[in-house]
C-alpha positions in Angstrom: -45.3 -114.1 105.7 -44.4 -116.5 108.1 -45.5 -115.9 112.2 -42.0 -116.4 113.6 -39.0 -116.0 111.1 -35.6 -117.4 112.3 -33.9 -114.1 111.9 -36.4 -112.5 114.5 -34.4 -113.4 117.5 -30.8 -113.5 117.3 -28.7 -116.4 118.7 -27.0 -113.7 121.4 -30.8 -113.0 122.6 -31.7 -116.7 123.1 -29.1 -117.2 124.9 -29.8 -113.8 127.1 -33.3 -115.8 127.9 -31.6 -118.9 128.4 -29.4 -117.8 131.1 -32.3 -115.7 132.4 -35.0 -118.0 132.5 -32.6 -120.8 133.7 -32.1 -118.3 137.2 -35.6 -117.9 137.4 -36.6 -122.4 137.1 -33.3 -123.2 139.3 -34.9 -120.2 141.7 -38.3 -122.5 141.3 -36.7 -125.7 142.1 -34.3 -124.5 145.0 -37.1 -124.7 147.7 -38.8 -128.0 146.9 -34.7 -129.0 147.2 -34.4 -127.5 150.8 -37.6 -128.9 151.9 -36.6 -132.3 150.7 -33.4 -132.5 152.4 -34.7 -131.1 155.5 -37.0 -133.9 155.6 -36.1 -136.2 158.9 -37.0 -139.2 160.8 -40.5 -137.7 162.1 -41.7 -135.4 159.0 -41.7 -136.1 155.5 -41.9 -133.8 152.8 -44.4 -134.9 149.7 -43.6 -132.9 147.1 -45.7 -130.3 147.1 -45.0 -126.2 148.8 -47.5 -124.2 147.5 -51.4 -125.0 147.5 -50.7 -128.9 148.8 -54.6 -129.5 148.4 -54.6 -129.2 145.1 -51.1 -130.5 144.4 -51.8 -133.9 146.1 -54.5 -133.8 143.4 -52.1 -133.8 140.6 -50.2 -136.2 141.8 -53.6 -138.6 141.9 -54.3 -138.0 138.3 -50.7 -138.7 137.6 -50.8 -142.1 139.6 -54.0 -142.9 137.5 -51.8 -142.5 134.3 -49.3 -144.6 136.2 -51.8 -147.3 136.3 -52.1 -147.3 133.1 -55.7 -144.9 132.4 -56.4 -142.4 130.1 -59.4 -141.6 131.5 -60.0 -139.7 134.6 -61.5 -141.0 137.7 -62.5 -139.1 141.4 -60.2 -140.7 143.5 -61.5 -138.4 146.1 -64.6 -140.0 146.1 -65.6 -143.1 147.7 -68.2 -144.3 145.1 -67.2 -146.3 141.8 -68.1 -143.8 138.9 -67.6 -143.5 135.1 -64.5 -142.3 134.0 -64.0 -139.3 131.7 -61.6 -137.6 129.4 -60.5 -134.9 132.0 -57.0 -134.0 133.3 -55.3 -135.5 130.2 -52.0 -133.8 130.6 -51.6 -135.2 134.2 -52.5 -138.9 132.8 -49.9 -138.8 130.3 -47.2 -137.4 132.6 -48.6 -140.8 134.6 -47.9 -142.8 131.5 -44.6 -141.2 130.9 -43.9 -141.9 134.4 -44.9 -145.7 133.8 -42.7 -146.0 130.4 -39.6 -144.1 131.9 -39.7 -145.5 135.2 -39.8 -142.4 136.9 -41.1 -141.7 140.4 -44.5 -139.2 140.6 -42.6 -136.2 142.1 -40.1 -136.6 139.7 -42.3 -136.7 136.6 -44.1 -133.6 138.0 -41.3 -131.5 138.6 -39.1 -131.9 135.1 -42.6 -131.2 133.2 -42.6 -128.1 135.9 -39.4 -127.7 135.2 -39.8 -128.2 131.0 -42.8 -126.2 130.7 -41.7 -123.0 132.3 -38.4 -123.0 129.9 -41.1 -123.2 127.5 -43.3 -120.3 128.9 -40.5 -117.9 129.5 -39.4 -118.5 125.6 -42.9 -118.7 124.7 -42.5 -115.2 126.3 -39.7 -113.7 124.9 -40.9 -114.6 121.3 -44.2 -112.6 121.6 -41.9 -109.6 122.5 -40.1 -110.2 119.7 -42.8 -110.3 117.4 -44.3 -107.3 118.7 -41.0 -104.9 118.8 -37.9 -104.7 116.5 -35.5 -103.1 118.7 -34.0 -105.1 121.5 -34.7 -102.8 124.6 -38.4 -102.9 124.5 -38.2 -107.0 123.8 -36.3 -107.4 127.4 -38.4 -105.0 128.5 -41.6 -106.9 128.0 -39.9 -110.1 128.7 -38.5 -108.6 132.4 -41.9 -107.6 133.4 -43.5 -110.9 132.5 -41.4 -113.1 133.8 -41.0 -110.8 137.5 -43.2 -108.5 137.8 -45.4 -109.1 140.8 -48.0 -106.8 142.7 -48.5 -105.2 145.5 -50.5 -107.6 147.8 -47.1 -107.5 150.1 -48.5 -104.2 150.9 -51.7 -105.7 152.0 -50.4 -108.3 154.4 -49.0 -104.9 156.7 -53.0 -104.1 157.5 -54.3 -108.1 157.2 -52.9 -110.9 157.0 -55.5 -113.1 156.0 -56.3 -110.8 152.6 -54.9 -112.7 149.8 -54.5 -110.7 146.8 -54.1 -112.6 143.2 -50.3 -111.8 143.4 -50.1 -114.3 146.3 -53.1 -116.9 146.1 -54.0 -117.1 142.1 -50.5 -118.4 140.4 -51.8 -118.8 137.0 -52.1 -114.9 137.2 -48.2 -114.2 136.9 -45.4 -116.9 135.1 -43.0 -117.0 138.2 -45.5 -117.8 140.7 -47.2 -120.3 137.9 -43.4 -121.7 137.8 -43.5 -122.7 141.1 -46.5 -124.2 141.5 -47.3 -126.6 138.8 -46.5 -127.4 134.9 -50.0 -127.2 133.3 -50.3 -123.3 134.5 -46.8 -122.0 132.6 -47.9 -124.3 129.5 -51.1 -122.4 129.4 -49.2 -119.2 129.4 -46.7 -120.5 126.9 -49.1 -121.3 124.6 -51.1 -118.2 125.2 -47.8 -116.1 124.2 -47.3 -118.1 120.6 -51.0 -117.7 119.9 -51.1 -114.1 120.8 -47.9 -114.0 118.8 -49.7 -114.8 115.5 -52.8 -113.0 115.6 -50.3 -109.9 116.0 -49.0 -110.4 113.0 -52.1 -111.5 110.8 -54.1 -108.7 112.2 -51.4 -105.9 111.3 -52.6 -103.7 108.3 -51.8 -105.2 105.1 -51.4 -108.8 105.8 -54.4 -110.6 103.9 -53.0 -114.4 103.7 -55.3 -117.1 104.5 -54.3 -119.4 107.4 -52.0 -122.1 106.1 -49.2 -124.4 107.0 -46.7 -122.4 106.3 -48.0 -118.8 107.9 -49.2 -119.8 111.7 -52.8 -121.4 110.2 -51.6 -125.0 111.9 -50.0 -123.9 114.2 -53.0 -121.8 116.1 -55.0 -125.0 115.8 -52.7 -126.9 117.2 -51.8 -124.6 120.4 -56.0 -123.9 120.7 -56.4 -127.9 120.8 -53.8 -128.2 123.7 -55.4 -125.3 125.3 -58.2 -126.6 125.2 -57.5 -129.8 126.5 -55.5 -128.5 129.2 -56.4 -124.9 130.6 -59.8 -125.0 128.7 -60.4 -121.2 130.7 -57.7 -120.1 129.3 -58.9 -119.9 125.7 -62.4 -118.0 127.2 -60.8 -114.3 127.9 -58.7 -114.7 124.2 -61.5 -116.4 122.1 -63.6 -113.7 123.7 -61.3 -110.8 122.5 -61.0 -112.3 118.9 -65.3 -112.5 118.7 -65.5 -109.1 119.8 -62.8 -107.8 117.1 -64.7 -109.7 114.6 -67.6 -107.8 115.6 -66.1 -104.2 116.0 -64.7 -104.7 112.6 -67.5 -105.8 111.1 -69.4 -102.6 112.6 -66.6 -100.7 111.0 -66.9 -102.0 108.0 -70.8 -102.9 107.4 -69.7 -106.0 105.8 -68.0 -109.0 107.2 -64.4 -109.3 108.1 -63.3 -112.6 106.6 -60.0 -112.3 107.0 -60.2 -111.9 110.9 -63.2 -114.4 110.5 -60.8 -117.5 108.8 -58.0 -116.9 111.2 -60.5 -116.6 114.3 -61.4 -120.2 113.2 -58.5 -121.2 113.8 -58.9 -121.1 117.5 -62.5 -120.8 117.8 -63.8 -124.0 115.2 -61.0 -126.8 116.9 -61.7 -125.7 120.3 -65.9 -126.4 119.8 -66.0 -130.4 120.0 -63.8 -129.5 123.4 -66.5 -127.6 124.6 -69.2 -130.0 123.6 -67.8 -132.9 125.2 -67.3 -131.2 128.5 -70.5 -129.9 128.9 -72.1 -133.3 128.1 -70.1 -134.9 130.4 -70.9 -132.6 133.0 -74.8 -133.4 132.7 -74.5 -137.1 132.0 -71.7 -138.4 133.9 -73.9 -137.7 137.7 -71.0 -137.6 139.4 -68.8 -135.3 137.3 -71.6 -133.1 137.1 -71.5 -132.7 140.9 -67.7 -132.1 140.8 -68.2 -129.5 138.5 -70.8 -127.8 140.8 -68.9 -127.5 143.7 -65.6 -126.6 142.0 -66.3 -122.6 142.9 -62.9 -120.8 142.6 -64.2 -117.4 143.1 -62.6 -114.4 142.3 -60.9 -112.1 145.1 -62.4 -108.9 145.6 -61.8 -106.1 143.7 -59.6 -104.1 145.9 -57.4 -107.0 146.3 -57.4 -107.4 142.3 -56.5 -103.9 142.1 -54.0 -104.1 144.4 -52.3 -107.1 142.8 -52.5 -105.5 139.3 -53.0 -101.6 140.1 -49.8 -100.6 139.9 -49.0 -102.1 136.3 -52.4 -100.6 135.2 -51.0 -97.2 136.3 -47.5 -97.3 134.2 -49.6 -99.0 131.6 -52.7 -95.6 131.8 -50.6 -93.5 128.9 -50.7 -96.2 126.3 -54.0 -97.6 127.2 -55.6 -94.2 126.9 -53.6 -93.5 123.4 -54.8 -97.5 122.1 -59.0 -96.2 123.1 -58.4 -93.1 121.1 -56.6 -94.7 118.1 -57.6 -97.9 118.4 -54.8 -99.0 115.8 -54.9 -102.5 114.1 -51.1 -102.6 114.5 -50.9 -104.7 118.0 -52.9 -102.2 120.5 -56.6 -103.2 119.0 -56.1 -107.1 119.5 -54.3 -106.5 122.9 -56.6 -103.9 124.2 -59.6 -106.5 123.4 -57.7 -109.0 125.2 -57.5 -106.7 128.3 -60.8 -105.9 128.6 -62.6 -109.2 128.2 -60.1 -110.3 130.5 -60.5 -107.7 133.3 -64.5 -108.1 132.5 -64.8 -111.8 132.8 -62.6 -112.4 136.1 -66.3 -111.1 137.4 -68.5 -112.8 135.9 -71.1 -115.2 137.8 -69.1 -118.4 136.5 -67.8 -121.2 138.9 -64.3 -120.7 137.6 -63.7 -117.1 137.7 -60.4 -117.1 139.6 -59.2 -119.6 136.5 -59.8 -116.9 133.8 -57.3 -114.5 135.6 -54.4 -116.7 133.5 -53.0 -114.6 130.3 -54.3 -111.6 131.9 -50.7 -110.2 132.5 -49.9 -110.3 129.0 -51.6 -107.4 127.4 -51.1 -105.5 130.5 -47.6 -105.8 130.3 -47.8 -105.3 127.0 -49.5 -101.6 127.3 -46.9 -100.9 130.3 -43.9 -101.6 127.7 -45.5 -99.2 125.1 -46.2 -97.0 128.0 -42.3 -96.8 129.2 -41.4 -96.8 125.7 -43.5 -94.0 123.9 -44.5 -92.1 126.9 -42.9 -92.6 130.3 -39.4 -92.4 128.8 -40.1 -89.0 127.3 -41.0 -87.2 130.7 -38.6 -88.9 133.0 -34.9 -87.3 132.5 -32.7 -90.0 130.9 -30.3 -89.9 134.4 -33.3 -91.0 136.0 -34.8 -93.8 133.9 -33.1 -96.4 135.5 -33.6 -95.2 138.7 -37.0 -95.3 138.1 -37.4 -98.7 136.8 -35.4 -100.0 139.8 -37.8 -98.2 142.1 -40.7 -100.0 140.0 -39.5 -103.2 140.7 -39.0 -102.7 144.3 -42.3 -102.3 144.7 -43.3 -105.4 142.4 -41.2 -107.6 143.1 -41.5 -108.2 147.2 -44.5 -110.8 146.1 -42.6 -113.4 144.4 -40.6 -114.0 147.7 -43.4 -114.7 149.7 -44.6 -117.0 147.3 -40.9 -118.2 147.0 -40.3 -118.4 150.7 -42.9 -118.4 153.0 -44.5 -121.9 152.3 -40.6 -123.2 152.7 -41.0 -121.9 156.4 -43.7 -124.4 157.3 -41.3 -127.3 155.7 -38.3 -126.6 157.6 -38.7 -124.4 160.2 -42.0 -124.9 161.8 -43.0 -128.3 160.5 -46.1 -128.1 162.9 -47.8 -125.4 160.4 -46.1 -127.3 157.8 -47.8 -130.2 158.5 -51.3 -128.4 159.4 -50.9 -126.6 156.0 -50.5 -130.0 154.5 -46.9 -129.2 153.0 -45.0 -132.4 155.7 -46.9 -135.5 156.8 -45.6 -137.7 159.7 -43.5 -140.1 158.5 -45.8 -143.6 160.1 -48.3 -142.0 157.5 -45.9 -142.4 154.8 -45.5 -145.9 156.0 -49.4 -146.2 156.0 -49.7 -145.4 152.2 -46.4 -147.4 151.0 -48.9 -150.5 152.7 -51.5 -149.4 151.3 -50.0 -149.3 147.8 -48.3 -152.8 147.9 -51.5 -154.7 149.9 -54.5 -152.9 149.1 -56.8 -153.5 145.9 -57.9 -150.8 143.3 -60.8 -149.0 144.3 -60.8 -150.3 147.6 -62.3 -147.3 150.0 -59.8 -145.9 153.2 -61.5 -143.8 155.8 -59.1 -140.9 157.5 -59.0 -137.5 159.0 -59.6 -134.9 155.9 -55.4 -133.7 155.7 -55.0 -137.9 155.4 -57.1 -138.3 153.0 -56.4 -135.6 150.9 -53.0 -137.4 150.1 -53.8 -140.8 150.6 -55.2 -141.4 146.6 -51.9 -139.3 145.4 -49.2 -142.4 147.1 -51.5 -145.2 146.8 -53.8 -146.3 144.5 -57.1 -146.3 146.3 -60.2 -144.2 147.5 -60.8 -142.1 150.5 -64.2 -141.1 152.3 -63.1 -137.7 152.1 -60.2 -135.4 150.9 -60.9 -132.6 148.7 -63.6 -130.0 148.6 -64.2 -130.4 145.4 -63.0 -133.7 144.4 -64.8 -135.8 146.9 -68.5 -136.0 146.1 -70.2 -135.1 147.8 -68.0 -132.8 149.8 -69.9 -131.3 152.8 -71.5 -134.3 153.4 -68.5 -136.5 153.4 -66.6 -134.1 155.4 -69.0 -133.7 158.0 -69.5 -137.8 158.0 -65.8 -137.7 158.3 -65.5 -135.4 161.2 -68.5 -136.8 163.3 -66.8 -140.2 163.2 -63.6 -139.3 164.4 -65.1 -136.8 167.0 -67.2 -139.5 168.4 -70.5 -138.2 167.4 -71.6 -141.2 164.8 -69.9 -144.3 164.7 -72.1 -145.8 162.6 -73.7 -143.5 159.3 -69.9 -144.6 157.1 -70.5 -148.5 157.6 -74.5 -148.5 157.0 -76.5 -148.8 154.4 -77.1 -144.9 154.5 -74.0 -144.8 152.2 -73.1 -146.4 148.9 -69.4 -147.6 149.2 -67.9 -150.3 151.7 -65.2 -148.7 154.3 -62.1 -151.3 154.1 -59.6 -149.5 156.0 -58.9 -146.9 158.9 -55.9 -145.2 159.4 -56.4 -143.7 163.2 -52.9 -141.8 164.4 -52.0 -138.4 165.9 -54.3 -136.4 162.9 -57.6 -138.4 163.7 -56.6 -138.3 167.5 -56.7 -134.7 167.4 -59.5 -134.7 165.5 -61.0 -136.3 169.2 -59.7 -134.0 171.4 -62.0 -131.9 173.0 -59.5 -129.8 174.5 -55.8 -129.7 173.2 -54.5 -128.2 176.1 -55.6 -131.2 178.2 -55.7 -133.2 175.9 -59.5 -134.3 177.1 -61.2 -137.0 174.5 -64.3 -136.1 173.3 -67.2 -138.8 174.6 -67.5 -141.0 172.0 -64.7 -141.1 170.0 -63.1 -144.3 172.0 -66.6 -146.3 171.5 -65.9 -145.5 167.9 -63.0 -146.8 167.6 -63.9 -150.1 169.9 -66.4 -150.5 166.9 -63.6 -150.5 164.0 -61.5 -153.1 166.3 -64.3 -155.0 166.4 -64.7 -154.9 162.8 -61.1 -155.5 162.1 -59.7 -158.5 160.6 -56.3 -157.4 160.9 -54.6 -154.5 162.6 -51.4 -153.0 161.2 -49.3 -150.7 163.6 -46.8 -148.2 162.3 -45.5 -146.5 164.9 -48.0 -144.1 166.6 -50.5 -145.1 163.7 -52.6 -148.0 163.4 -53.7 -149.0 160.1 -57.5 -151.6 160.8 -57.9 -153.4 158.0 -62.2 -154.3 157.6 -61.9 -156.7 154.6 -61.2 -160.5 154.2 -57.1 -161.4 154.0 -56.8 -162.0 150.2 
């Protein structure tokens, strides 16, 4: 038997998701279009709408591909460390870039753009592997690729409570579509693998893992995985260990069927494992990263409200799978759900990470729900109604997501640029300097919303730009923010630190950054004795506008 047969999905369905999932990446791409037109001759748009800290991050790995690495470096950080085999799938978009000729926002946004094709099929398949009859596919496939929660609700009572349908994208495929590439491959690939063990797991299917039957193919999606949403394989390894056990419970002997095929994911994704953890406690630096790279979980009203409402369609067939527990689909999938829902709580650094895949076999019990129950008490005139109504409610979220961070790029490009989404445009000058003049690994010292794109448009290092990138990040921060508010000019070019400061960028971000009252616009004492000190230094002084660029080192 062979995972996915061509006669599963006909060619009138494909092209159904084609169409569809075409809407929904031209939907995706249609305000990183407006913001980049709307750029002008003060603000510039970089590329990124939604979470710009971590986007100007991707685009620093990419940029290391670019320059030819495989091998991952902190650009963040102003020390010289050890490189490691982290980020992969941004470095080879860089080398892509680099073999192509391609710009780094272009390279990011046709993998953003191939990926979630990919996801949304990836998508579609599973629902085809699970259910014969075409209603139910479209069904599943609807939900997945809309359905939303209701954190809209939330923002009526507070504003500032983020719930995982608006501030964790890897938790539903649209808002993953929009943000980056490597979160809708995750889910892609989550949807194939999920799409096997459906189908080995189902009573009566005893094959060994092969070529032919899916065997390859899970170790080839668990490899990926593993190399490029490593959490992602936790929640699903977890539920295929704990079915292994159940069944062995069952049983009183071992399950070696589900053991081989469970190998499939589990054996590949081991040397993975081993090699990050060693070079987390090696490689010093790394290891640091890795500590302060806490991406907590939000609390569990917000979770609730984000995911309640699909939980309550998906109570009937949930309820029905803990009474039957049947092998046929609801036993794998309810595992799934509940190591899922369990570990998105658990004391780990990267809790907030395991919250990707989780939609899929909640979705999955709200199909089966509508399907075997829902269908059956709601009067046939109003089933559509009441699916309409459903999505009313779910779907408000993926406009915000959609919309709102387009507001900052062309409507108020003051929060835009305070939310890091524009830049002035004398910056932009700064880095295309930068880039041209400035040697690798030399070390530039800016305000924190400089530096956190600095290492993504040229390749060099900053002081400080990331929370958990730069290393150490509290310190540098704070090192950072006393300089430019006048209250150490000295700690950044002492011996007290480890790296060499060659250039300052000081325009209206670190100006501000001096101001002890905005209104007035009064200077904090101190900062213009710092910056008499980095003239002094200087052996050449760039201007660009309203920003002036000290260079500290020797002319080349």
């Amino acid at each position: 038997m062979q995972p996915f047969r061509k006669d599963d999905i006909s060619r009138h369905e494909w092209r159904w998701v084609a169409i569809f999932a075409g809407i929904l990446v031209t939907l995706a791409l249609l305000p990183y279009a407006w913001a980049s037109i709307a750029s002008d001759n003060k603000w510039q748009f970089l590329g990124v709408l939604s979470n710009p800290q971590d986007g100007a991050t991707y685009f620093s790995k990419i940029r290391q591909g670019l320059d030819g690495y495989w091998l991952f470096e902190l650009m963040h950080t102003p020390e010289v460390h050890d490189r490691a085999g982290l980020f992969t799938f941004y470095l080879l978009l860089g080398q892509i870039a680099r073999i192509v000729g391609l710009s780094i926002v272009v390279v990011f946004h046709l993998a953003r753009v191939a990926t979630s094709i990919f996801m949304f099929s990836a998508l579609y398949q599973l629902g085809a592997v699970i259910w014969k009859r075409l209603r139910p596919r479209r069904l599943f496939f609807i939900f997945l690729a809309l359905a939303s929660g209701l954190g809209w609700v939330v923002l009526f009572f507070d504003d500032k409570a983020l719930a995982p349908d608006l501030n964790v994208p890897e938790a539903f495929p649209f808002y993953a579509a929009l943000v980056n590439p490597h979160f809708p491959l995750s889910i892609g690939l989550l949807a194939l693998l999920a799409g096997i063990f459906l189908q080995v797991f189902r009573p009566g299917y005893n094959e060994a893992p092969s070529v032919e039957n899916g065997g390859l193919a899970a170790i080839l999606y668990s490899i990926i995985l593993a190399i490029v949403q490593p959490p992602a394989l936790v929640s699903f390894g977890g539920a295929l260990v704990l079915l292994i056990l159940i069944t062995a419970y069952k049983r009183r002997d071992i399950p070696w069927h589900e053991v081989r095929w469970s190998s499939m994911v589990l054996l590949p994704t081991f040397p993975f494992a081993l090699y990050y953890l060693l070079v987390f406690d090696f490689n010093e630096t790394m290891g640091k990263f890795n500590e302060q790279n806490i991406t907590r979980s939000p609390n569990v009203f917000l979770t609730l409200m984000a995911f309640g409402l699909l939980l309550l369609v998906a109570t009937p067939a949930i309820v029905r799978a803990v009474r039957l527990f049947e092998r046929d689909g609801d036993q794998l999938m309810l595992l799934w759900l509940t190591v899922n829902i369990i570990l998105v709580y658990m004391p780990f650094n990267l809790q907030r990470r395991l919250f990707i895949g989780l939609i899929i076999p909640l979705v999955y019990f709200c199909i089966r729900a509508i399907e075997d129950y829902w269908m059956t008490h709601i009067p046939v005139k109003r089933q559509r109604l009441a699916l309409i109504l459903l999505f009313v409610f779910l779907i408000p979220s993926n406009f915000i997501v959609l919309f709102i961070p387009l507001f900052g790029a062309v409507s108020n490009r003051e929060a835009g640029a305070d939310a890091g989404i524009l830049i002035e445009k004398n910056y932009v000058d700064v880095f295309d300097w930068l880039e041209i003049n400035a040697r690798e690994d030399e070390v530039v010292l800016g305000s924190p919303d400089i530096g956190m794109w600095i290492p993504a448009q040229a390749s060099v290092r900053v002081v400080y730009g990331h929370p958990y990138e730069t290393v150490p990040a509290k310190l540098r921060e704070r090192q950072v923010k006393d300089f430019f508010e006048g209250k150490d000019c000295d700690t950044l070019f002492s011996d007290a630190v480890d790296f060499n400061i060659h250039y300052v960028v000081w325009g209206p971000r670190e100006e501000e950054m001096g101001l002890l009252d905005k209104k007035t616009e009064t200077i904090r004492p101190g900062v213009e004795e710092c910056r008499q000190k980095i003239e002094d230094r200087a052996t050449l002084t760039e201007q660009f506008g309203d920003v002036t660029l000290y260079v500290l080192r020797e002319p080349r």
